[in-house]
C-alpha positions as CSV (number, residue, x, y, z in Angstrom):
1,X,35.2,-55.7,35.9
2,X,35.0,-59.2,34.4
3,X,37.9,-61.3,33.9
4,X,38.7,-60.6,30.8
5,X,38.8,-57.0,31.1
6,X,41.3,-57.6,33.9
7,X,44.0,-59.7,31.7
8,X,43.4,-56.8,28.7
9,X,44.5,-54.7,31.1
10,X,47.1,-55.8,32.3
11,X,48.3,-57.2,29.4
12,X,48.5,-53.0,27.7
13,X,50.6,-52.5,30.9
14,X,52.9,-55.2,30.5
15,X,53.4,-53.9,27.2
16,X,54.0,-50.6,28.2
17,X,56.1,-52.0,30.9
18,X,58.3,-54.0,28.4
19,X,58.4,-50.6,25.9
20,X,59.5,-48.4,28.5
21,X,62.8,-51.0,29.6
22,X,63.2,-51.2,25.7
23,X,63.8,-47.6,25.8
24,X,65.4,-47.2,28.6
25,X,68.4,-50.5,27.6
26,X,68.6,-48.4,24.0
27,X,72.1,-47.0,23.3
28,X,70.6,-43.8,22.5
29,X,68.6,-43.4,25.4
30,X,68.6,-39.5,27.1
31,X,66.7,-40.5,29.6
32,X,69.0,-39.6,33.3
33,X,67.2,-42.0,36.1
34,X,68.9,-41.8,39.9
35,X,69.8,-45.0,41.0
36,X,69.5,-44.3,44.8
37,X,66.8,-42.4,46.7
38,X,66.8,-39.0,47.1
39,X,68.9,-37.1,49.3
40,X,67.5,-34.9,52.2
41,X,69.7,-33.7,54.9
42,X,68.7,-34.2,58.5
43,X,67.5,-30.6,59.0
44,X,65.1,-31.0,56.5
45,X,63.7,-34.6,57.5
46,X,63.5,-32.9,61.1
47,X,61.5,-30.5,59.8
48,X,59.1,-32.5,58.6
49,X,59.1,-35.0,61.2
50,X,57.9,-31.6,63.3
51,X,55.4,-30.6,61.2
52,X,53.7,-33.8,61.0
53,X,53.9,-34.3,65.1
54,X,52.3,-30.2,65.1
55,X,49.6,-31.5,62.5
56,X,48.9,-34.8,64.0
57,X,48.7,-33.1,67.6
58,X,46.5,-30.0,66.3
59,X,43.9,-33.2,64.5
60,X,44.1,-35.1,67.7
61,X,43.3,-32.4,70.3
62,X,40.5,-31.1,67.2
63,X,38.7,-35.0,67.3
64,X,39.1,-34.7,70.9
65,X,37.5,-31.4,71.7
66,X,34.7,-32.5,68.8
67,X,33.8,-35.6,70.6
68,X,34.3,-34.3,73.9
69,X,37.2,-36.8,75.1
70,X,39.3,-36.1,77.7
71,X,43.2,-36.7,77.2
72,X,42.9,-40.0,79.8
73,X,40.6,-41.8,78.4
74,X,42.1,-41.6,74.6
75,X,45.5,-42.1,76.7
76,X,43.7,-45.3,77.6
77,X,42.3,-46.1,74.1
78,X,45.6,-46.0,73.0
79,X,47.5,-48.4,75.9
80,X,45.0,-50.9,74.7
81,X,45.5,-50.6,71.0
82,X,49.2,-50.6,71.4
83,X,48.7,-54.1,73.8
84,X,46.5,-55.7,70.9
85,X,49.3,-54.7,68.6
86,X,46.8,-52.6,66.6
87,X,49.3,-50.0,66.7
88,X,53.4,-49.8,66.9
């Protein structure tokens, strides 16, 4: 995409940009925006916490199993990432 095809596009967005806040600052506006971010009790974020450790655990021993990697030496792959800051 050339140069100029870039600003023409962003240009329609920052119009779009500035119509949508021009709607939005009207005193007949309808539109209900939250402020905050959404609430989610604790339960719930737990529960997906859990089912993204299950799902992350089921991939990891899948990838092991398909390139036939025992648990120490990924154990190992990952000390050494973690040292090189590769990963937190």
């Amino acid at each position: 995409m050339d140069e100029r095809e870039k600003l023409r596009k962003f240009r329609e967005l920052d119009d779009a940009f500035a119509e949508a806040l021009r709607e939005l600052e009207s005193p007949g506006s309808t539109f209900d925006i939250p402020t905050g971010p959404p609430v989610r009790s604790l339960e719930a974020q737990e529960q997906d916490d859990e089912a993204r450790q299950q799902a992350f655990e089921q991939r990891l021993k899948a990838l092991m199993n398909e390139y036939a990697q025992p648990a120490e030496s990924v154990s190992s792959l990952l000390q050494t990432l973690k040292s090189l800051g590769r990963i937190a």
